[in-house]
Each structure stands twice: as C-alpha cells, then as structure tokens.
C-alpha positions in Angstrom: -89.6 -35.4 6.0 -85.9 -34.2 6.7 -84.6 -32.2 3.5 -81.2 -33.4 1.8 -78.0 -32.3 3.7 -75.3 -30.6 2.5 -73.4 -33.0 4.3 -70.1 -34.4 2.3 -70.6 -38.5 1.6 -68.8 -40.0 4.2 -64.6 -40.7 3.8 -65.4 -44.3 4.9 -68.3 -44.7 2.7 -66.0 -43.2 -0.5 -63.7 -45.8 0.1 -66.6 -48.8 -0.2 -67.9 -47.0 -3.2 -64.0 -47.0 -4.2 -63.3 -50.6 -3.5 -66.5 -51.9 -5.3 -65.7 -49.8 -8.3 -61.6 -51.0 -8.1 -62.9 -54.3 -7.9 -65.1 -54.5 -10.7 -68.4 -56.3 -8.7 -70.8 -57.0 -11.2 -74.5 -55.5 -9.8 -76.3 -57.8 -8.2 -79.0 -57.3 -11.1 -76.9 -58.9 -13.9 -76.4 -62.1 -12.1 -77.9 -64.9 -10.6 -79.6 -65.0 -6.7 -77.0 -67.9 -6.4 -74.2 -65.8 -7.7 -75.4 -62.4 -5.8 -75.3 -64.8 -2.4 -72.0 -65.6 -2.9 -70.7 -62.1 -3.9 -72.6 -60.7 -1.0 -70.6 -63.2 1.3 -67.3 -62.4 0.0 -68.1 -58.9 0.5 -68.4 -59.5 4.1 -65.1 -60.7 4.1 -64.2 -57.3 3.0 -66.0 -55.0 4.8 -67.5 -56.4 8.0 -64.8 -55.2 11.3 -63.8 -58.2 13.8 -66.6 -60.0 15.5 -67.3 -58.8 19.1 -67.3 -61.3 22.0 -70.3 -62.2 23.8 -70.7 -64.1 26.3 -72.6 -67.3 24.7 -74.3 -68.1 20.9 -75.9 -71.5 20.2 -77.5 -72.5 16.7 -81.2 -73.5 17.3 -83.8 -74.5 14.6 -87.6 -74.3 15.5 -90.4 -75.7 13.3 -91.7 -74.0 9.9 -94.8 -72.7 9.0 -94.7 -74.2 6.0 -92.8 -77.4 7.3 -89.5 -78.1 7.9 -87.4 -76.2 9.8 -86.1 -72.7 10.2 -82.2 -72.0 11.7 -81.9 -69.4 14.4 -78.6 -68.1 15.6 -79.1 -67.2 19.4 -76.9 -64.3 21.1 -76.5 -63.5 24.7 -73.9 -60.4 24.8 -73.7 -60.6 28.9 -74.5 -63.5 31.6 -77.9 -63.0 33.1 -80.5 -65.8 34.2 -83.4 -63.8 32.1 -82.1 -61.0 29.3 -84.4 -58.6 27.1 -84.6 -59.3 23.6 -84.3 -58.8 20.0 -85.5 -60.6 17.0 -83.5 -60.0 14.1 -84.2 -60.4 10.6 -81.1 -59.5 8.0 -81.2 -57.5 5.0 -80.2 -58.5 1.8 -83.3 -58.0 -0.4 -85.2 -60.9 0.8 -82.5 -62.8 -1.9 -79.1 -62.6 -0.5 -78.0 -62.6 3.2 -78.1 -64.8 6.3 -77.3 -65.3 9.3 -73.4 -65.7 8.8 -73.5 -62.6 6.7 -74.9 -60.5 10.0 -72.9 -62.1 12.7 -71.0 -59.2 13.4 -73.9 -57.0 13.5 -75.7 -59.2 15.9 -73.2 -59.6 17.9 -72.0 -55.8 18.2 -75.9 -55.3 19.2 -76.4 -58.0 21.9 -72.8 -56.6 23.5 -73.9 -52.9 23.4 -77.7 -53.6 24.2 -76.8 -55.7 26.9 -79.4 -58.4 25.0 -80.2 -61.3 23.7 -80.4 -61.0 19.6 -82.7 -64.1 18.1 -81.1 -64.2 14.3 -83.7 -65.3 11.8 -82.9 -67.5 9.2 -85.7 -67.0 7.1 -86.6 -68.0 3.5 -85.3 -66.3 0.7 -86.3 -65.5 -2.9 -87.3 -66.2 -5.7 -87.5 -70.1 -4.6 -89.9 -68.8 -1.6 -91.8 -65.9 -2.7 -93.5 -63.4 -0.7 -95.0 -63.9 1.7 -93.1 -66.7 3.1 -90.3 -64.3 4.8 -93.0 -62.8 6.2 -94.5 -65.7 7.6 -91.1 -67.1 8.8 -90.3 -63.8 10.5 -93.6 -63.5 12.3 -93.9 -67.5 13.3 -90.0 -67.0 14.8 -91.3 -64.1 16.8 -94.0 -66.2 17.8 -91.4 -68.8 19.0 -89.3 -66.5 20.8 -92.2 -65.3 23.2 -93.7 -68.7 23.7 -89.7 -70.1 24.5 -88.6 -67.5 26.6 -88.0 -69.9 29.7 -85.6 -71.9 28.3 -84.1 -69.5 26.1 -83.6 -67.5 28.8 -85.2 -64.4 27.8 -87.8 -61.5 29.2 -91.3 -61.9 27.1 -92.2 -58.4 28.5 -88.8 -56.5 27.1 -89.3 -58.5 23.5 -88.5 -56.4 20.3 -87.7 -56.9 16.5 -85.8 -55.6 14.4 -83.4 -56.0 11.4 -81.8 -53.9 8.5 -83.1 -52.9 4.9 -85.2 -56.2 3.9 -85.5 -57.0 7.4 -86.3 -53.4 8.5 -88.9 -54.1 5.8 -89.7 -57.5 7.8 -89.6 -55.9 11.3 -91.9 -53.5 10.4 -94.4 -55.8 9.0 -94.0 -58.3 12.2 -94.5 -54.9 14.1 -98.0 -54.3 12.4 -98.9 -58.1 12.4 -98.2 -58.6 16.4 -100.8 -55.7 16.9 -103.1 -56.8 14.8 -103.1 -60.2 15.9 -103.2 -59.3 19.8 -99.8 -61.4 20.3 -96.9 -61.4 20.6 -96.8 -58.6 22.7 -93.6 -56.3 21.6 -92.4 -53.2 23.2 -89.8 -51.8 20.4 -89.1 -52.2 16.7 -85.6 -51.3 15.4 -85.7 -50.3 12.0 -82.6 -49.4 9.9 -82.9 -48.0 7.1 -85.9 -50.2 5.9 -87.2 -51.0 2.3 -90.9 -50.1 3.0 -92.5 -49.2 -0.4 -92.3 -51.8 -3.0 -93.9 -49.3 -5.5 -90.5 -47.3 -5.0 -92.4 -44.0 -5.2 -89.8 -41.8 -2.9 -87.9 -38.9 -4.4 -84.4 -40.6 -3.1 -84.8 -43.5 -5.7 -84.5 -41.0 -8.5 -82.1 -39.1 -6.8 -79.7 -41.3 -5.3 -80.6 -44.4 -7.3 -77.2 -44.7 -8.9 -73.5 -44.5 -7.6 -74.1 -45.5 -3.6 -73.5 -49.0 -3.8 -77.6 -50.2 -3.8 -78.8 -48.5 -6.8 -82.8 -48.6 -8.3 -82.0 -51.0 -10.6 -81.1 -53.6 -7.7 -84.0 -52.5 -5.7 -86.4 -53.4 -8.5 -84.3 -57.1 -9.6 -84.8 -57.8 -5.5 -88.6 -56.7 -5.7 -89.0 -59.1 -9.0 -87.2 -61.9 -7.0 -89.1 -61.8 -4.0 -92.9 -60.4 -5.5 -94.9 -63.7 -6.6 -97.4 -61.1 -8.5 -96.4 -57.0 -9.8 -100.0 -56.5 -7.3 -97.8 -57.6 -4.2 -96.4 -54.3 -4.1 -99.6 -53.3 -3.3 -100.2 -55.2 0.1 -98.8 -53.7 3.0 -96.9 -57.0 4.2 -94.7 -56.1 1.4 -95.0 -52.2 2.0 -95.5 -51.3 5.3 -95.7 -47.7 4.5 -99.2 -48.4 2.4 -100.7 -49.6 6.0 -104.0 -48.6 6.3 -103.1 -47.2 9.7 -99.8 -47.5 12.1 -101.6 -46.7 15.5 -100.9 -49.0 18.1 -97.7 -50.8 17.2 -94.6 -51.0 19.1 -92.4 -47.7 19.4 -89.4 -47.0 17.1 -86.5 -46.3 16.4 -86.1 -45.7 12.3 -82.2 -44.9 10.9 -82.1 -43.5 7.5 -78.9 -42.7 5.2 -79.0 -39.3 3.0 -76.8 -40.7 0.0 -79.1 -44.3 0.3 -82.3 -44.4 -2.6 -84.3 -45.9 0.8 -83.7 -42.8 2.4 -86.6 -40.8 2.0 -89.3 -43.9 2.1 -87.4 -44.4 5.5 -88.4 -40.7 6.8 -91.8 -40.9 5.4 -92.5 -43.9 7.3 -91.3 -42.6 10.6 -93.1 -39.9 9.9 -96.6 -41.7 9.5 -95.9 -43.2 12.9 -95.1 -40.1 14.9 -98.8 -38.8 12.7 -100.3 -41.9 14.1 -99.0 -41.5 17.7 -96.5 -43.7 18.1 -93.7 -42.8 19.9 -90.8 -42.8 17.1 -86.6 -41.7 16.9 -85.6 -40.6 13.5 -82.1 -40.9 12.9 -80.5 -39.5 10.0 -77.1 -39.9 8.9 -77.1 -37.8 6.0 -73.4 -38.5 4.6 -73.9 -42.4 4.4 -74.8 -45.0 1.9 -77.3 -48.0 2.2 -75.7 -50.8 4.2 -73.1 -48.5 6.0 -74.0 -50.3 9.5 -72.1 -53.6 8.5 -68.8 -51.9 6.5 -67.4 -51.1 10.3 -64.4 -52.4 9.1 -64.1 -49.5 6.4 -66.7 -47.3 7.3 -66.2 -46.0 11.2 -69.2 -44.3 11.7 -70.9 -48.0 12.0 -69.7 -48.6 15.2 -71.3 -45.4 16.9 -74.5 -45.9 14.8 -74.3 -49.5 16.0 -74.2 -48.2 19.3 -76.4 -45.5 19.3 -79.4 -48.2 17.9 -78.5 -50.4 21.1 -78.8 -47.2 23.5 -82.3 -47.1 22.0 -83.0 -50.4 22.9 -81.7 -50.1 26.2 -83.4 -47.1 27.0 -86.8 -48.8 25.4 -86.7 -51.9 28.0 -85.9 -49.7 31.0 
C-alpha cells in the first residue's frame, strides 16, 4: 500500500475546502437524505466545469428488478455505427447523487474515451436499502449487453465503472459478472471507491475530518443504505472482504492521499494485483474525495478525467 505523500493538498482542492467552509454547508450527517440531495445538487452548480459536447445523449428507462422502471442516461462522445462501452454508476453514498449530478463527468468520459457511457439511475437509500443498488447496477449491466444492437454498442469492449458509492457498485458488479458467468466485461474503472463498510483503513482516522467527506458522513451514508449493522459484513457491500478477486475484469483503481477512502482504495488494488488481475493504481496524493467532479475549481480533474479514459481506451484496444 502506497505510504502518505509529502505532497502539499492541492490549490484547487484548498479553495473547495475554502468555499464549503465560507459557505457554511451543513454536513451531510446533520440533515435529511432529502435535504443532503438537494445540497449535493446545488453544489454541482458550484463546482462541476461546463459540460462537454458529445455527439448524441438520449434518456432511456429499462425494466426493474424489483418492478418498475430504472432511468438511464445514454452517451455517445463520437459518431460510430458500434462504440465500446461503459456503465456508470454515480457516487454519492448510495443517498445522494444521480444522473444530473454526473453529467459532466459522463460526458468528459465518453468524449475522451471515445465511448459510449450507460448512466445508471439506480435506487437510493434509506427508502431502498442495500442491496437494491446493487441489484439495479448489475440488472442495468445485464441490459446493456443483452441491448447492444440497438443501442449501438460493442458487447465484447463492455466495462463498468463509477465513482466512490459507485466505485463501490462497479466493483461489486465486477465480482458478480464473474461469478455468474455473464455478462462478460473486459474493464472496471474504479475511482476512488468506498469498499469496506467496516471502515477499518488507517486514512478514516487520519484524514477523516477537514477534506470535505469526513468519517462521520461515511458512517450516516453506511446507516442510510445498510438494512442490518451485519451488511457490512457481505462483500456486496464491501468488496474488499471478497473471498477471492481472481478472475474479474482488469482495473484501473484512482485513489486521493488527503480522502479517508484512500487507503481502503490501495488495499483493494492491491488484493487484485495479489490475486492476478491485471490492475493501475493511481494515486493523487494532494487531492480530496470527490476532486474528479470540482473541474470547475479543481484543475487537476480534467487530466485525471483524462487519464481514466486513456485507460479505457487502451483496455478495449
């Protein structure tokens, strides 16, 4: 596991931490999900740099596996009959977040991945516990590969993906399409992914206050989402408690060395390069938890952004 830099925070990433502070945000763990939703949106507002053009997005809905329907934003970044893709699945603490609040995201990845991006709309906590996100995230991977004709997408260059909560999610998909012999994936993206519910890592302690995510939120969105305290014990909820990692879909895994995340992040790249999976680590050790959507503040997104769609590119071939 990579040691603590002595890398300086990042200027961009002082000025968030500024803002938030100047602006007097309540934490997300003296509120309500409903009132943390719309603070989170707000923020975007904020903090999230112009959208990117691409060349076509359509809003799609596919069926449930619990019934009714799920919405999926669909990105093509460039004109092409059949394009490699990602499924994405937002962050947010499996409470807050959707598929507005990681437009820009999606979009800057389908541009620089040359991609489709599949945005997942999945259920949120506490009114669907875990593990309905779970369930909606694998059943939309599902639909992606079964739908790749007519959304005009390559089943053979098919990865997921998705950032904090849904690095969490990807990673669980990840293990869930091995184990279940379909779909087949080639790549997960994960950055910087919850993926121990127990919080056990040195870097909650250590940089669990003052970097804009903080322990105390991390435990409110485990308390949302958990139906029992036991779920942190299943490895759909923590990945990194797997009983083994061999066999799933290569990686790329980004970490941040001021983000309480960090070090669960390392550890779990590290148990898939142990398990033979071919994994990237990338560590940006003067940045805070949720740094890749502040481009607007934070400059160091955009190259981050870009370096995670290079991976992708160079994963499809």
């Amino acid at each position: 596991m990579p040691a603590d830099s002595i890398d300086p925070l990042d200027a961009g990433a002082q000025t968030v931490l500024d803002m938030v502070r100047e602006a007097n945000r309540p934490a997300f763990d003296t509120i309500t999900p409903g009132e943390a939703r719309e603070l989170f949106k707000a923020g975007r507002k904020a903090l999230s740099p112009e959208p990117m053009a691409v060349a076509e997005i359509r809003d799609l809905t596919m069926p449930g596996p619990a019934g009714g329907a799920i919405a999926l934003r669909l990105y093509r970044g460039v004109e092409a009959a059949s394009l490699p893709a990602l499924v994405f699945f937002h962050g947010g603490g499996w409470v807050i977040g959707d598929i507005d609040t990681h437009d820009t995201m999606c979009r800057h990845l389908a541009r620089a991945a040359r991609c489709a991006v599949l945005s997942v709309d999945y259920r949120l906590a506490p009114e669907a516990k875990f593990p309905a996100a779970v369930d909606d995230c694998y059943a939309a991977t599902c639909w992606a590969a079964d739908n790749a004709g007519p959304l005009g997408i390559d089943p053979a260059r098919l990865a997921v993906g998705g950032d904090s909560a849904g690095g969490n999610l990807a990673a669980v998909v990840a293990l869930m399409a091995r184990d279940r012999e379909a779909p087949r994936l080639c790549y997960q993206l994960l950055i910087y992914p919850a993926v121990d519910a127990g919080m056990n890592s040195a870097s909650i302690t250590r940089r669990g206050d003052g970097y804009l995510l903080t322990a105390a939120t991390m435990r409110w969105f485990y308390r949302q989402y958990l139906a029992a305290p036991g779920d942190a014990e299943d490895w759909r909820a923590s990945p990194l408690l797997a009983p083994s990692l061999a066999g799933v879909a290569s990686a790329y895994v980004l970490t941040a060395g001021y983000d309480p995340l960090g070090d669960e992040g390392d550890a779990y790249a590290e148990r898939l390069a142990d398990a033979g999976v071919a994994v990237r680590l990338r560590r940006y050790s003067g940045q805070i938890h949720g740094f890749c959507q502040n481009g607007k503040i934070i400059l160091a997104a955009h190259g981050a952004l870009d370096e995670a769609a290079a991976a992708l590119t160079a994963a499809w071939g």
